[in-house]
C-alpha positions as CSV (number, residue, x, y, z in Angstrom):
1,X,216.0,51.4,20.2
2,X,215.5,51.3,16.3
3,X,217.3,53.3,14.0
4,X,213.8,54.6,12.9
5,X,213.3,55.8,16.9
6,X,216.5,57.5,16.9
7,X,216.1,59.3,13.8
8,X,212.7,60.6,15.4
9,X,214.3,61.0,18.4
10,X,217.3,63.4,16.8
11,X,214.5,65.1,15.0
12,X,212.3,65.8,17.8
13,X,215.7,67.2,19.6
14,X,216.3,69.8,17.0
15,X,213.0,70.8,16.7
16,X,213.0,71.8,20.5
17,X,215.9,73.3,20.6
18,X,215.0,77.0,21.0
19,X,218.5,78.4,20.0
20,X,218.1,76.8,16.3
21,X,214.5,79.1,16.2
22,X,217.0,82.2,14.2
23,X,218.4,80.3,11.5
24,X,215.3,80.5,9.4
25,X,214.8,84.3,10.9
26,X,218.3,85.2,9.4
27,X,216.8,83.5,6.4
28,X,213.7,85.3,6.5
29,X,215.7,88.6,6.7
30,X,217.6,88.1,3.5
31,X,214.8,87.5,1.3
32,X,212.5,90.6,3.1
33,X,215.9,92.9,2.4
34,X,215.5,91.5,-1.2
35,X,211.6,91.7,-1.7
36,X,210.9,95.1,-0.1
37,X,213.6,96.3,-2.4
38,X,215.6,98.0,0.8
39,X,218.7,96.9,-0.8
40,X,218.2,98.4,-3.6
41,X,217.4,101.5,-2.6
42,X,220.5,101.2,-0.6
43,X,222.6,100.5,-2.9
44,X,221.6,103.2,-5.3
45,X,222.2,105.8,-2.0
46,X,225.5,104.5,-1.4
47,X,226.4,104.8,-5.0
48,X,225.0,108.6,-4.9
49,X,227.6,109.1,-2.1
50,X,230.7,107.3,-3.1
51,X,229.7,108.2,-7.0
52,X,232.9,110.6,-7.0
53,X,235.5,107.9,-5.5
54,X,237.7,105.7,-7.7
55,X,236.4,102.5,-7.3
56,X,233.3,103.8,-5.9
57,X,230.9,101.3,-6.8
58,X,232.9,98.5,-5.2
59,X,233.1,100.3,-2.0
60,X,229.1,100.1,-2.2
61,X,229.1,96.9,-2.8
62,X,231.3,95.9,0.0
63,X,229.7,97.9,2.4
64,X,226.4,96.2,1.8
65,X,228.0,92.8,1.7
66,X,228.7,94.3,5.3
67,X,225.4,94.9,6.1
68,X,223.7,91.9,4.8
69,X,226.1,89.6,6.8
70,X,225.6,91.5,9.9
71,X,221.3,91.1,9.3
72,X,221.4,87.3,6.8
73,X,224.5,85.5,8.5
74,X,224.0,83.3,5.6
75,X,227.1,83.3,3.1
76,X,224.9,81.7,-0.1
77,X,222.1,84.5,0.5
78,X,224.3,87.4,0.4
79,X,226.7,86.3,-2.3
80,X,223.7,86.0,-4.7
81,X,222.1,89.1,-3.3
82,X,225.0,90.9,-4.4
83,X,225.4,89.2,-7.4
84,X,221.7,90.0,-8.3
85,X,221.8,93.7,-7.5
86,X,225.7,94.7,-8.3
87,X,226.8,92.6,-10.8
88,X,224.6,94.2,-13.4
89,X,225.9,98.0,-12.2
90,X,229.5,96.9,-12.5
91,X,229.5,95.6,-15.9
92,X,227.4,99.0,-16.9
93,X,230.4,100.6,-15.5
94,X,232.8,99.0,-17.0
95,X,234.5,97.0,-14.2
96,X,237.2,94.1,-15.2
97,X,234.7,90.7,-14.7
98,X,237.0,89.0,-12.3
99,X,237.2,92.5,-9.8
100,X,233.6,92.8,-10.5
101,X,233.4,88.6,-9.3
102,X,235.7,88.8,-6.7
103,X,234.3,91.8,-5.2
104,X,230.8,90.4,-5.0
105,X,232.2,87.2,-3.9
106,X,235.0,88.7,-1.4
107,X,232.0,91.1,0.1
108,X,229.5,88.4,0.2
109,X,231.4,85.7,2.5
110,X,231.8,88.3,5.1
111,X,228.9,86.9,6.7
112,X,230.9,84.1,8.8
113,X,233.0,87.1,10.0
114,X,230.4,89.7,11.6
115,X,228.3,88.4,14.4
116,X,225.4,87.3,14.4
117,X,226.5,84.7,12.1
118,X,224.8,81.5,11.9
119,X,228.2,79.5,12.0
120,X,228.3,80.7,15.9
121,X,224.5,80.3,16.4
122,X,224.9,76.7,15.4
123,X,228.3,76.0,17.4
124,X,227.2,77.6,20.6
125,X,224.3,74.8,20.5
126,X,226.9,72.0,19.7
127,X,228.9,73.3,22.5
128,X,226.3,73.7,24.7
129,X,226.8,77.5,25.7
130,X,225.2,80.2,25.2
131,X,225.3,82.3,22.3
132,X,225.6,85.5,24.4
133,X,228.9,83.7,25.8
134,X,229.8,83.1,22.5
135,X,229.2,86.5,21.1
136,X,231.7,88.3,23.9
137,X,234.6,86.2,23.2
């Protein structure tokens, strides 16, 4: 076989490969969170509950890093999310840049962490289970 018929033939593989059909869901997700401005609106009820707490706005933003990796999976999409919607807040409030940074950046890789994540999406296909299997331990 040709290199050109493999290539095709790897191509074609992936592209049938039913398991692979949520990574550009989990995409999708991130970017209706950001467009329909749910985030934001999140963001600004979270801050109206955990206005009164030391710290408060870095709790929000942590707690939405949580919920974006649970519904994105994607590490890139919520990190700049984040960065997007908090990043401006923090600085209003007077946060010290690298907490502000690391907070946004320490929040925003939880993704890999909380299932579904696309890291486990993509290995139970590699393995060859299922991602049910994969999901219960």
């Amino acid at each position: 076989m040709t290199t050109l018929g493999l290539v095709v033939n790897r191509i074609y593989k992936i592209m049938d490969n039913w398991i692979l059909v949520a990574l550009p869901m989990f995409i999708y997700m991130g970017i209706m969170l950001d467009k329909s401005g749910v985030a934001e609106r999140l963001m600004d009820a979270m801050q109206d509950m955990f206005g009164k707490v030391s710290g408060g706005l870095a709790i929000t933003v942590t707690c939405i890093g949580i919920i974006l990796a649970a519904s994105t999976g994607i590490i890139g999409a919520s990190v700049v999310l984040l960065a997007v919607m908090s990043l401006p807040a923090m600085q209003k409030q007077g946060y010290h840049m690298p907490l502000a940074l690391g907070t946004i950046a320490s929040a925003g890789t939880l993704g890999i962490l909380i299932p579904p994540s696309i890291m486990l999406v993509i290995m139970a296909d590699q393995l060859g289970l299922s991602v049910g299997d994969l999901f219960m331990g």
